[in-house]
N, C-alpha and C positions, 0 to 999 in steps of 0.2 A: 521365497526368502522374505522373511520379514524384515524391512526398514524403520526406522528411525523417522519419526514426522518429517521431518525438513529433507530428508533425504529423499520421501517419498512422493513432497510434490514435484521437487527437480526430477525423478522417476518420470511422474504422466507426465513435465513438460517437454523435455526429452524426446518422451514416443509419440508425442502428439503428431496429428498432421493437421492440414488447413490452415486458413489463413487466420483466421481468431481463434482465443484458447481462453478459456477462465478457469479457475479453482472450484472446485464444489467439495466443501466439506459436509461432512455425511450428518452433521447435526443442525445445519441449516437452511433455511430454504426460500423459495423463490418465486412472486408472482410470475402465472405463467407464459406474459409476454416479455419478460426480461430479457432475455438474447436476440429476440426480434426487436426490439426498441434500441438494443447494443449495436446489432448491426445496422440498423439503418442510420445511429446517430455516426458510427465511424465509415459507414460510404459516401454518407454528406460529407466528409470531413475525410482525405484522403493520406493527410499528413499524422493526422492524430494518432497516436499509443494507445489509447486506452478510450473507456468509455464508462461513467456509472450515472449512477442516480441517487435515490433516496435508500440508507440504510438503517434499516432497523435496529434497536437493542432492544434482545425481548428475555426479561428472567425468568428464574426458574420456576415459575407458576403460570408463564404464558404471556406473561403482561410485559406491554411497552414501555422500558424504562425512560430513553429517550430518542430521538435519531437524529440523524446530522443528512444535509439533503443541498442540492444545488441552488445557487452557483456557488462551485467551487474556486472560479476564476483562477483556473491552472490551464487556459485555453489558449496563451499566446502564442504566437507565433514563435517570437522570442525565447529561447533556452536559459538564459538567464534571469527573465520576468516572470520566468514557470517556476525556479527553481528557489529565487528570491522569495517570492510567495509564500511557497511551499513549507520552507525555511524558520519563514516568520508568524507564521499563524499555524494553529491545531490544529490543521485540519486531519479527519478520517484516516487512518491505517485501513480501513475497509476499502479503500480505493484496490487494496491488495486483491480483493475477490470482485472485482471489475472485470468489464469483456475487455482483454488485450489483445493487439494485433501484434501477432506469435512473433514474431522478426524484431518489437519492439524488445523482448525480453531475453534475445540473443547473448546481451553483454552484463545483465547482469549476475551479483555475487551475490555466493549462499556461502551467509557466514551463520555459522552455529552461535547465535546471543539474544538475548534477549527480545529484538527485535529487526529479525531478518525482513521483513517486511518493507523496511524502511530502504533497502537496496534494490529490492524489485523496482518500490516504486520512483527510486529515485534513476534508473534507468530508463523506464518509460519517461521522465520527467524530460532526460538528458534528450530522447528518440525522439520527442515529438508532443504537441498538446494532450490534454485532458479533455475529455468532451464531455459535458454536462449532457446526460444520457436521460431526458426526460419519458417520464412512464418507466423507468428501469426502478424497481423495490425490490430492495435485498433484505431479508431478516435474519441477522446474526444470533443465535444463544448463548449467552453470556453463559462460561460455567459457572460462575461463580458472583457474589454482590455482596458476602456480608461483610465488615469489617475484620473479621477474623479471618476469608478466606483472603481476604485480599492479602491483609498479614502475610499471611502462609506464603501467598506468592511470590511476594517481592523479598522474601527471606531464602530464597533458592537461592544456591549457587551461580547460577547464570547470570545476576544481577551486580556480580564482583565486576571489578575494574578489568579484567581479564578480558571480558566477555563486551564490556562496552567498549574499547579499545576496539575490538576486532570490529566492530559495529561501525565505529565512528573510521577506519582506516578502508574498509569498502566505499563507504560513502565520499571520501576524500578520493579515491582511486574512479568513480564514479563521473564526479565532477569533473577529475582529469582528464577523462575520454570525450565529457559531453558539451565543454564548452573551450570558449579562447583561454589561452592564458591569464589575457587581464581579466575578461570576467573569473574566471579561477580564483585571481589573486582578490576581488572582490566580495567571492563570495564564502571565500573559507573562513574569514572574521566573524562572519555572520552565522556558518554553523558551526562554532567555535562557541559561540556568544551568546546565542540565540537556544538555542536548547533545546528548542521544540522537537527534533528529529530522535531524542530519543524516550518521549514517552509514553508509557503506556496506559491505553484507557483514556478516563478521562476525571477528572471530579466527581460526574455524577454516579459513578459505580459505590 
């Protein structure tokens, strides 16, 4: 049976088994100590959700447009100082295709919008630290870089109000499970305000 993208990673995560689990999408790839680097930075680190490193953006002729790399400083202890952070600064949607430890990703939502990504990782956020996964190189392929493909993009339908609602009402649902009340009530101003959590890319594309 053929799936629908999103449909299809909640598929492998699903049947996974073991204690870590990451994404591999079939257009990009991995220096080949990456999961050995993943796992040793989250068995030092017992609480931790996740785990990356340095990620590549590399276009469509091979070449490094830019990358974004540690410290992330999403490593506190504290679920509100992870998520404040998070909140407030650009930082990487690639953290999406990070080594996760599978249990972190139990609660979160796969909402069909623009940028599902941003409920993964704001459940790991909610689970547990980030752990700056040095020696971890991830290389993403950008499909797309020119101003018109970009156009194209952001001219779909999934970039309606619709679509971002359901984005922004995970992410509120999100924070409801993963922190107190007052920090809740703290920190829904901020992603209200704040804006960062829904976009995409970044300038340099």
């Amino acid at each position: 049976q053929t799936l629908p993208a999103l449909q299809n990673y909640r598929f492998v995560l699903e049947h996974s088994l073991g204690e870590y689990f990451f994404w591999a999408p079939h257009d990009d790839w991995w220096k080949g100590d990456f999961v050995a680097h993943a796992v040793q930075a989250l068995d030092h680190r017992p609480s931790a959700s996740l785990a990356m490193g340095i990620a590549h953006y590399i276009g469509r002729e091979g070449n490094e447009l830019w990358n974004d790399q540690p410290p992330y400083r999403l490593d506190s202890e504290n679920a509100y100082q992870r998520i404040y952070h998070y909140l407030t600064h650009p930082i990487t949607d690639m953290l999406y295709y990070g080594v996760f430890r599978r249990k972190a990703l139990a609660t979160a939502d796969w909402v069909d919008s623009t940028c599902p990504e941003k409920s993964v990782i704001m459940a790991a956020l909610t689970f547990g630290p980030v752990v700056d996964g040095q020696g971890m190189e991830y290389f993403n392929r950008l499909s797309f870089k020119s101003k018109e493909d970009v156009a194209a993009v952001f001219s779909l339908p999934a970039y309606s109000f619709r679509y971002q609602w359901r984005a922004f009402c995970s992410l509120v649902a999100a924070l409801r499970r993963g922190v107190s009340a007052w920090d809740f009530a703290r920190l829904l101003p901020v992603l209200v305000f704040k804006q960062n959590w829904h976009k995409i890319g970044r300038a340099h594309v």
